[in-house]
N, C-alpha and C positions, 0 to 999 in steps of 0.2 A: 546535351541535356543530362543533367544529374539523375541517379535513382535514388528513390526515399530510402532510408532504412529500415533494414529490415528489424521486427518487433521479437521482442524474445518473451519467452515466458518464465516467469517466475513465479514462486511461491511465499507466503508470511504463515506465521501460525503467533496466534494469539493468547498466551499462556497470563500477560497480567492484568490486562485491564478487563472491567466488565463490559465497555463494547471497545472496540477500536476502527479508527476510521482510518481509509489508506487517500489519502489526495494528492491527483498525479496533473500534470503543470498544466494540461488541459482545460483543467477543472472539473474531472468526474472523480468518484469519489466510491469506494466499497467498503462496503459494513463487514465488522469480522467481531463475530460474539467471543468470549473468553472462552480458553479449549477448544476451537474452532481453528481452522486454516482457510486460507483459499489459496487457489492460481490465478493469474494474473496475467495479462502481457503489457509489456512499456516498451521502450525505446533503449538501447546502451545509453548509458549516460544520460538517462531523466532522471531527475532531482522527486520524492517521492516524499511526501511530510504524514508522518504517524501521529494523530491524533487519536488522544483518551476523552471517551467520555464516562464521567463516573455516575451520571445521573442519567437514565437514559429520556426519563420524561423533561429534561431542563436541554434546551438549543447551547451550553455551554459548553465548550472545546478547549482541550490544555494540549498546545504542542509538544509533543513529548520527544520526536527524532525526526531529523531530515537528513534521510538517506539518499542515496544514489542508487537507480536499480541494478548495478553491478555488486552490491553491497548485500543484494538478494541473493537466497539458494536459489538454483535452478531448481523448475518445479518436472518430477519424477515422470518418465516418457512412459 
């Protein structure tokens, strides 16, 4: 029997957009205002898509980066 992997934690900080959205292959999803950070935990090697939203009252999404969370800093112990 295999063991699942273990989840690491990492960190984004959001310096351009006015919100930015993180969606991880799961399909959950966290908000990060402009100037803002957060922590996070993923998978080595999940695939992790950075969406901008420039309008926050409009449902529309520009994918901006799809990262790998190995591409993440690690987020500070």
């Amino acid at each position: 029997m295999s063991t699942a992997p273990k989840r690491v934690r990492k960190q984004y900080m959001n310096t351009e957009y006015p919100l930015a959205m993180l969606r991880f292959e799961d399909g959950h999803e966290i908000k990060i205002y402009k100037g803002t950070g957060k922590e996070f935990d993923c998978y080595p090697g999940e695939h992790i898509k950075i969406l901008a939203l420039w309008d926050p009252t409009s449902t529309e999404r520009e994918l901006v980066a799809t990262k790998k969370s190995d591409d993440f800093p690690d987020a500070a112990e």
